[in-house]
C-alpha positions in Angstrom: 103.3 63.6 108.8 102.2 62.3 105.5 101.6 63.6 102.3 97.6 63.2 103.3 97.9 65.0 106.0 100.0 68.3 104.7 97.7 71.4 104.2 97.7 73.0 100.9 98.1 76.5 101.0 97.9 78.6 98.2 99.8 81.4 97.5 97.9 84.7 95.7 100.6 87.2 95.2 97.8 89.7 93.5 95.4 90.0 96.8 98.5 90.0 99.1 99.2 93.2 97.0 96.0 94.5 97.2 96.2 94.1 100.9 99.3 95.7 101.1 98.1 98.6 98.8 95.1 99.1 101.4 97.9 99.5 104.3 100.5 101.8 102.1 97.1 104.1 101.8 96.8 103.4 105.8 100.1 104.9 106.4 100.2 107.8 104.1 96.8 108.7 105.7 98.5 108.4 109.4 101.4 110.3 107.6 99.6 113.4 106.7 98.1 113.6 109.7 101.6 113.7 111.7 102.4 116.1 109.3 99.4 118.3 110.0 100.1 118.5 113.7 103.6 118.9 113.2 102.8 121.9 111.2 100.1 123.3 113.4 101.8 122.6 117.2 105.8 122.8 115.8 105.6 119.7 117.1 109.2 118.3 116.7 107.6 114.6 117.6 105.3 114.6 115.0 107.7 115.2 112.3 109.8 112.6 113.2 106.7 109.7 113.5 106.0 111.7 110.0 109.2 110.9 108.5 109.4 107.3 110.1 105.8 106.5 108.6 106.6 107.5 105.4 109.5 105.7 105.2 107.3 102.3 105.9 104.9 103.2 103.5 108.0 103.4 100.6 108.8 99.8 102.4 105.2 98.6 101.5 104.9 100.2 98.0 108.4 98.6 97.1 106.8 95.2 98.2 103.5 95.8 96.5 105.6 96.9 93.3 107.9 93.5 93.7 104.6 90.9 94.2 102.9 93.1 91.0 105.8 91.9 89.1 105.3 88.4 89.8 
């Protein structure tokens, strides 16, 4: 493969964070409402999806926070 023929692909660290922003809200939506049913049904289940979620949506804020920094 040539030069010519390589694709350029641009990297936009602001709109990947933006995207990832829109999936942090995503999770801590899906979080509360773990939360909720946990709460309501004592649902042991729940709070542990609650707790796993949450600790993905502190994964994607981290990573939001790192791209906003670049």
């Amino acid at each position: 493969m040539n030069e010519a023929e390589l694709v350029q692909v641009s990297f936009d660290p602001k709109a990947l964070s933006e995207r990832l922003a829109a999936i942090a809200e995503e999770l801590a939506d899906g979080a509360i409402e773990r939360l909720k049913v946990a709460v309501e049904n004592g649902d042991e289940l729940a709070s542990a999806q609650e707790r796993a979620i949450t600790r993905a949506r502190r994964s994607v804020e981290k990573a939001v926070a790192l791209l906003e920094g670049l």
